[in-house]
MOPAC internal coordinates of N, CA, C and O (Angstrom, degrees):
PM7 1SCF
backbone

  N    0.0000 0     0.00 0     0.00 0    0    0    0
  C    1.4473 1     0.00 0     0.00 0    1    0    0
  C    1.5212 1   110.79 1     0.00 0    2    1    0
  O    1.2310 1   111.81 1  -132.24 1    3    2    1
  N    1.2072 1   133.04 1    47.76 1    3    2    1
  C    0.9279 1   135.52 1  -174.16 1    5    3    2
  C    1.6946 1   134.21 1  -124.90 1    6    5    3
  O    1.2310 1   116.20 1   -75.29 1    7    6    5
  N    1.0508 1   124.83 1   104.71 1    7    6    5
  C    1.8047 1   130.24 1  -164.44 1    9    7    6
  C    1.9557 1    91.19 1   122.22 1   10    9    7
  O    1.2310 1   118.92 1  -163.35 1   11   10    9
  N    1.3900 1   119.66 1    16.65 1   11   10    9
  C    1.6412 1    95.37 1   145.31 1   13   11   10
  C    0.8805 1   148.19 1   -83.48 1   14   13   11
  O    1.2310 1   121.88 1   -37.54 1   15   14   13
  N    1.8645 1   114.00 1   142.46 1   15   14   13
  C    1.5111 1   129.18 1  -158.07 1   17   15   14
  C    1.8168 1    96.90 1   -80.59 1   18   17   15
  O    1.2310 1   129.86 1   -62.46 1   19   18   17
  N    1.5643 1    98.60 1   117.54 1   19   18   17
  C    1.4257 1    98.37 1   159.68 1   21   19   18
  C    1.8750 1   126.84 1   -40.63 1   22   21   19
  O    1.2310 1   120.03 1   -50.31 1   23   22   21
  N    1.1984 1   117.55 1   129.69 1   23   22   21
  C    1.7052 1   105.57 1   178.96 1   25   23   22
  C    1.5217 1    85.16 1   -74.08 1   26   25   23
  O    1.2310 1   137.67 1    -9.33 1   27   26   25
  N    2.1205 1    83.37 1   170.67 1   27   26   25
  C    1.6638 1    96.49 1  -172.89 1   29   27   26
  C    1.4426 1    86.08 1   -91.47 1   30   29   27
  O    1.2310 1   135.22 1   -27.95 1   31   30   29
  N    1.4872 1    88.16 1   152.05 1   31   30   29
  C    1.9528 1   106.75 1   167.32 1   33   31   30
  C    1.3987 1   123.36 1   -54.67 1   34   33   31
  O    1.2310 1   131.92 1   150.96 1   35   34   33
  N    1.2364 1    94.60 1   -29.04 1   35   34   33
  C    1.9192 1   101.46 1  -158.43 1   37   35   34
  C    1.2591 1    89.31 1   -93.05 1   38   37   35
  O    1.2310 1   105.74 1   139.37 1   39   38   37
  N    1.4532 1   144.05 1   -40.63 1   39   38   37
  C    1.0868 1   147.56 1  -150.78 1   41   39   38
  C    1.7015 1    91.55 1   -78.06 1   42   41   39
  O    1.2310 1   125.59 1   133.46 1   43   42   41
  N    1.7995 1   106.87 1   -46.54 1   43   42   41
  C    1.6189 1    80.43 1  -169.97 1   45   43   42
  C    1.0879 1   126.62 1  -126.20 1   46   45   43
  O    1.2310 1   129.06 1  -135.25 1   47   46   45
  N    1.8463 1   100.15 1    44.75 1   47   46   45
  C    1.5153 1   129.91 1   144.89 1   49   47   46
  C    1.0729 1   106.32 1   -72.65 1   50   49   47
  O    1.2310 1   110.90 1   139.68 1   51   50   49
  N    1.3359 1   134.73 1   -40.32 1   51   50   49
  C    1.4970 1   138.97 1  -140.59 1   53   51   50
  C    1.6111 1    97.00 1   -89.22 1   54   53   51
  O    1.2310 1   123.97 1   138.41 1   55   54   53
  N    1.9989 1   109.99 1   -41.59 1   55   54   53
  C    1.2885 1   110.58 1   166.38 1   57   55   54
  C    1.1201 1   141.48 1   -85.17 1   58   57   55
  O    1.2310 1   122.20 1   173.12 1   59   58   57
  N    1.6324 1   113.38 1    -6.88 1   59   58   57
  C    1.4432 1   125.59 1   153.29 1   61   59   58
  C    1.5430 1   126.20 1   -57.40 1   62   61   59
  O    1.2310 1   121.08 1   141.23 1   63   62   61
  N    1.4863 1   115.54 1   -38.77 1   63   62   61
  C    1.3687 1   137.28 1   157.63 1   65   63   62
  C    1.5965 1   112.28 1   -44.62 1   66   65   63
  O    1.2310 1   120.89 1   124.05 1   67   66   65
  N    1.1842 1   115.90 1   -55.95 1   67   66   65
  C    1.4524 1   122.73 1  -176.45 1   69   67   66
  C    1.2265 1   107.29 1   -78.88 1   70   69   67
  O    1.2310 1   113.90 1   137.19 1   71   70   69
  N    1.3473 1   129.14 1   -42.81 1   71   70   69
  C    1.2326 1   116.18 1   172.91 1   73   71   70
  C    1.6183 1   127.07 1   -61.49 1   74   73   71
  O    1.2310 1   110.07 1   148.58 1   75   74   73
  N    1.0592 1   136.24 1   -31.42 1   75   74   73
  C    1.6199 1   156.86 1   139.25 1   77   75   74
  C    1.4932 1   103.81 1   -21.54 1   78   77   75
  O    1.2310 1   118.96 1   115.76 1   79   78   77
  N    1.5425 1   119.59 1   -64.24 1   79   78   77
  C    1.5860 1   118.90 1  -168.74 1   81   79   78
  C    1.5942 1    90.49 1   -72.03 1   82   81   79
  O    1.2310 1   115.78 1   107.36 1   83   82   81
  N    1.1444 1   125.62 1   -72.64 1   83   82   81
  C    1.7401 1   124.11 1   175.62 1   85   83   82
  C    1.2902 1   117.57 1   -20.36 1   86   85   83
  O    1.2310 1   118.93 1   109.28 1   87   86   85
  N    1.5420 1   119.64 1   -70.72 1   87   86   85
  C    1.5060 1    98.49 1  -165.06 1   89   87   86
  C    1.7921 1    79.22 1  -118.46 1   90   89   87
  O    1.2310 1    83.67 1   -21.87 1   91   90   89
  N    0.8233 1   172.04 1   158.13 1   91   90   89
  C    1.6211 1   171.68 1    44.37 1   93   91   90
  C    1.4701 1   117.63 1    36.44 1   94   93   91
  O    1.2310 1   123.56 1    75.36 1   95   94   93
  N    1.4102 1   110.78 1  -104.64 1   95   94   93
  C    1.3791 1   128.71 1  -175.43 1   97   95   94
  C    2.0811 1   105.65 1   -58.64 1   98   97   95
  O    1.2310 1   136.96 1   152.38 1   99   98   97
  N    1.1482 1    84.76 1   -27.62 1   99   98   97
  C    2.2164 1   102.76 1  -152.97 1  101   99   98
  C    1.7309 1    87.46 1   -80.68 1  102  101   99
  O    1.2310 1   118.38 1   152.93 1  103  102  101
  N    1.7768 1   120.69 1   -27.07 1  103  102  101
  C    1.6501 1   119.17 1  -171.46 1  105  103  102
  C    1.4725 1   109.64 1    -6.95 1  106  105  103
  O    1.2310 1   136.55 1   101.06 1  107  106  105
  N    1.8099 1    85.56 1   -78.94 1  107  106  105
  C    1.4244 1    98.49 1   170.41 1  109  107  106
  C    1.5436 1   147.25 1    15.56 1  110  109  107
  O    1.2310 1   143.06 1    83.52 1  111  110  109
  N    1.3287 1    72.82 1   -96.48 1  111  110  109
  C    2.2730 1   102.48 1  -171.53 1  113  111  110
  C    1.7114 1    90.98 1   -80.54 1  114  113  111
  O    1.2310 1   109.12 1   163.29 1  115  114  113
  N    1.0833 1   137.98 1   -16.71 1  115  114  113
  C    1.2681 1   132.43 1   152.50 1  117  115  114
  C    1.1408 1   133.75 1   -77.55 1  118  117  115
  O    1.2310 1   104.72 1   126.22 1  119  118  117
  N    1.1812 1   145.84 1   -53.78 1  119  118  117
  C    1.5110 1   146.28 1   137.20 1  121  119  118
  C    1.4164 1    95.40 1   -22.76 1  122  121  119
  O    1.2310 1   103.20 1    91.35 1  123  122  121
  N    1.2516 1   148.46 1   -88.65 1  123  122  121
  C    1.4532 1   153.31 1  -175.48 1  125  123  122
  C    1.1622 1    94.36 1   -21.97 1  126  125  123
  O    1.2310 1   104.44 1    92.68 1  127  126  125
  N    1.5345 1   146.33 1   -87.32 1  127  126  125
  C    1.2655 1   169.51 1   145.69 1  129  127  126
  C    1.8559 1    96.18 1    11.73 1  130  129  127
  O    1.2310 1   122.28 1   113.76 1  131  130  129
  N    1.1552 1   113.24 1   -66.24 1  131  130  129
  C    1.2743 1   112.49 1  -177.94 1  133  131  130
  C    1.8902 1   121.88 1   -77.02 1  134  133  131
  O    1.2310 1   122.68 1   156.50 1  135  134  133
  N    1.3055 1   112.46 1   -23.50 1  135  134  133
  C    1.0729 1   117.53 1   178.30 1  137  135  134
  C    1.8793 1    93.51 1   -82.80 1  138  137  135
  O    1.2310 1   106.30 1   144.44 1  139  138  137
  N    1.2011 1   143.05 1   -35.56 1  139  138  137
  C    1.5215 1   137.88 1   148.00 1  141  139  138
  C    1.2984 1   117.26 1    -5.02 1  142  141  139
  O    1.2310 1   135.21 1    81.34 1  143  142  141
  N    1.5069 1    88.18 1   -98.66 1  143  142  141
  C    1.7172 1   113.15 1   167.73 1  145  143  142
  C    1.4125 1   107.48 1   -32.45 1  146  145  143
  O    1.2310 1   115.03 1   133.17 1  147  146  145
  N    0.7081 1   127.04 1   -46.83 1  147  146  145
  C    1.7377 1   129.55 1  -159.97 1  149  147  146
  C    1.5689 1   108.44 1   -71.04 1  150  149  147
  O    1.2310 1   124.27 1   123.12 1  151  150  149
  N    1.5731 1   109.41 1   -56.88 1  151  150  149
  C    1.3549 1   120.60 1   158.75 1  153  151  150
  C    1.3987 1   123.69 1   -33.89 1  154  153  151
  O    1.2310 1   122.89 1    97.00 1  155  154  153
  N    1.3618 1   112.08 1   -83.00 1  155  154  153
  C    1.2116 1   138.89 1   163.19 1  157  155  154
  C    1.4992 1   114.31 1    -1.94 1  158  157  155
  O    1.2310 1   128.08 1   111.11 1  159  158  157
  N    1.6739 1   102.04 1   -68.89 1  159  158  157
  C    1.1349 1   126.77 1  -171.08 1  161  159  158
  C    1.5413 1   130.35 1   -79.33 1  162  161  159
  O    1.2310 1   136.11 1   175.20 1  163  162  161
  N    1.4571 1    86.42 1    -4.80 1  163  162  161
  C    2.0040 1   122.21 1  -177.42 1  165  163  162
  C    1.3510 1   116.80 1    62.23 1  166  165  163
  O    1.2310 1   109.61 1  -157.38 1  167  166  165
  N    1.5240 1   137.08 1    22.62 1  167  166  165
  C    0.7330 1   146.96 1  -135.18 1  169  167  166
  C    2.0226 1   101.23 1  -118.10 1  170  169  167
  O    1.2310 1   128.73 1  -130.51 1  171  170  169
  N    1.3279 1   100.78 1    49.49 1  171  170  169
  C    1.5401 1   129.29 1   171.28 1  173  171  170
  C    1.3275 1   110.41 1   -14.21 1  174  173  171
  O    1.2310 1   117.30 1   112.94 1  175  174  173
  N    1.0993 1   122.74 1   -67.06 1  175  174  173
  C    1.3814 1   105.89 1  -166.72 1  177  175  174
  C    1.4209 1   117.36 1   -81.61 1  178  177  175
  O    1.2310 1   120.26 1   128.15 1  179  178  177
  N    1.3094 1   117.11 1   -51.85 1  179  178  177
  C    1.6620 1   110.52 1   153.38 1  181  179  178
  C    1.3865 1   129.24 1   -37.57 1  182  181  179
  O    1.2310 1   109.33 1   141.35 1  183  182  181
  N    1.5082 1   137.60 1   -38.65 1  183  182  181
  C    1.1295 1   132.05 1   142.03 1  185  183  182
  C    1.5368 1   122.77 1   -29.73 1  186  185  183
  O    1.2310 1   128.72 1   119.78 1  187  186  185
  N    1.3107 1   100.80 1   -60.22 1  187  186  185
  C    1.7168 1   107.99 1   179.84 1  189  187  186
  C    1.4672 1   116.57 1   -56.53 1  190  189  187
  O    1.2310 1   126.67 1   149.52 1  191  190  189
  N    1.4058 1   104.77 1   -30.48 1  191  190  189
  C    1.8086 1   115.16 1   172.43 1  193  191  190
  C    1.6342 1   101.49 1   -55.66 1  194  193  191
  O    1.2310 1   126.39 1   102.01 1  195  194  193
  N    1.5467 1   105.31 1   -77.99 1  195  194  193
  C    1.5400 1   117.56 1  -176.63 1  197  195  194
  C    1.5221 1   102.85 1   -43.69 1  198  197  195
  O    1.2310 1   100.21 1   110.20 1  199  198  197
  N    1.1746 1   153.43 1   -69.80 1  199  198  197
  C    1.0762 1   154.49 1  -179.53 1  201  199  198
  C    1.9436 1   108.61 1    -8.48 1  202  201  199
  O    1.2310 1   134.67 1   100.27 1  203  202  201
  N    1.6701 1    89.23 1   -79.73 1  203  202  201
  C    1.5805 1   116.46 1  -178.93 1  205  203  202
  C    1.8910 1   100.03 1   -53.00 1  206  205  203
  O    1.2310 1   117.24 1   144.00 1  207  206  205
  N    1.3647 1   122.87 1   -36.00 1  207  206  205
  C    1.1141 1   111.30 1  -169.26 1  209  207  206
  C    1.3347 1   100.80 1   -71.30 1  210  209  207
  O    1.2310 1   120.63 1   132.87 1  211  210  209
  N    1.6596 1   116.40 1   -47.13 1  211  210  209
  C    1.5468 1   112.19 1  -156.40 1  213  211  210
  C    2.0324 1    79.72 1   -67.36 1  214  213  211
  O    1.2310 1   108.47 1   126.84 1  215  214  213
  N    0.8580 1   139.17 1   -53.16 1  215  214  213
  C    1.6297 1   130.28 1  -175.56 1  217  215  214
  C    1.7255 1   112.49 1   -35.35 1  218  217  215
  O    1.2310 1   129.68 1   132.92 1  219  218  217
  N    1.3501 1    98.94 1   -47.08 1  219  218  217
  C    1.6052 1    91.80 1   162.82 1  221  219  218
  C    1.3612 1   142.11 1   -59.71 1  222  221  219
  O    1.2310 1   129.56 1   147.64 1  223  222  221
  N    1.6724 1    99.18 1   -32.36 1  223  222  221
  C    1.6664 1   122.33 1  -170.54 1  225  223  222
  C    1.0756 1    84.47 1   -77.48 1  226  225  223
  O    1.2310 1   105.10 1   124.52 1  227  226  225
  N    1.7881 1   145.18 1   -55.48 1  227  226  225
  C    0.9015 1   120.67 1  -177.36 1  229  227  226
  C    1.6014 1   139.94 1   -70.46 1  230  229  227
  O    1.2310 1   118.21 1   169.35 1  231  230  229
  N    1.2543 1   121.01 1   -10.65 1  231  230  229
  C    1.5592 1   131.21 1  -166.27 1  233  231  230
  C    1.9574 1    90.84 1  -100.63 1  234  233  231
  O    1.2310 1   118.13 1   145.24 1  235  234  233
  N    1.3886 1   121.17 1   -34.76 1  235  234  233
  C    1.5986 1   120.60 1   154.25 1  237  235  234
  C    1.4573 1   102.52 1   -53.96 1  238  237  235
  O    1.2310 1    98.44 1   136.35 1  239  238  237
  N    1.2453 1   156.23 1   -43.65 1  239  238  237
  C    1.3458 1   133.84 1  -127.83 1  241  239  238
  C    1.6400 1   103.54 1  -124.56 1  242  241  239
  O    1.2310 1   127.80 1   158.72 1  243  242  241
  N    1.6675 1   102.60 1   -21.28 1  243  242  241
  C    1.3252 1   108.79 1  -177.84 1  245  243  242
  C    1.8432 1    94.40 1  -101.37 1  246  245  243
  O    1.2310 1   113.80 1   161.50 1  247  246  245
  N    1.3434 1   129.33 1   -18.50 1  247  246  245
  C    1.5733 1   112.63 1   161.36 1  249  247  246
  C    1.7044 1   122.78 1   -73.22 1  250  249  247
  O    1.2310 1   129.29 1  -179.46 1  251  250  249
  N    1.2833 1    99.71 1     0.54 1  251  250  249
  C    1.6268 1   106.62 1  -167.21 1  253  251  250
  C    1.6987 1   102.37 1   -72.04 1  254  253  251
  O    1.2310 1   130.42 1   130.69 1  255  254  253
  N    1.3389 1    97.51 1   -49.31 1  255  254  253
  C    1.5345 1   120.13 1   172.40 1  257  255  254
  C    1.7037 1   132.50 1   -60.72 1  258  257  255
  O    1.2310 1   137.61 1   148.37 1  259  258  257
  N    1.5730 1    83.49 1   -31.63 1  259  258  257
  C    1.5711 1    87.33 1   159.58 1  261  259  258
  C    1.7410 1   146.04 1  -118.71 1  262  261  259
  O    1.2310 1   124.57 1  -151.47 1  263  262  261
  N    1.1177 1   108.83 1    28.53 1  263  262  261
  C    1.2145 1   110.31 1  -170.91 1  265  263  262
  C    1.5467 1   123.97 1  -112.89 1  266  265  263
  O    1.2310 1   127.61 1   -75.30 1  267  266  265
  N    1.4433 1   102.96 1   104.70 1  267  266  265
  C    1.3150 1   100.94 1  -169.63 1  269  267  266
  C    1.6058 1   135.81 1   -82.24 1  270  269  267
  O    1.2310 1   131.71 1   -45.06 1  271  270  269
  N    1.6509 1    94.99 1   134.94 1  271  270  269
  C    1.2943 1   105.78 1   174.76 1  273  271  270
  C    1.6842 1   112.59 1   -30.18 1  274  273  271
  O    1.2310 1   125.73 1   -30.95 1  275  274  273
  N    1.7834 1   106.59 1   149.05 1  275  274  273
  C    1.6581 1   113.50 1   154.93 1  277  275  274
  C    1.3324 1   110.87 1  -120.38 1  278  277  275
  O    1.2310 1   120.10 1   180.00 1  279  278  277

């Protein structure tokens, strides 16, 4: 596993975002689902994408909850 290209940030903020409006509550067990397959299939650097995304979906989903009104 060695010479993988970091994914871009923005790219998979941009798809963590979309993935949230798409499936909502389900993110989850889908991202999971795809980071599987990905494994599975050894398919390293795309894994490493999904990884960072579900990291985004989550740091979006757990600020949703906290940010207080002024």
């Amino acid at each position: 596993m060695t010479g993988l290209q970091q994914p871009d940030e923005a790219e998979c903020w941009a798809e963590a975002r979309k993935l949230i409006d798409q499936y909502g509550d389900d993110v989850g067990p889908y991202l999971q689902m795809m980071i599987d397959v990905l494994m599975e299939e050894r398919e390293h650097e795309l894994f490493l994408k999904w990884v960072v995304i579900r990291n985004c979906v989550g740091m979006i989903v757990n600020s949703q909850g906290t940010t207080s009104q002024q």
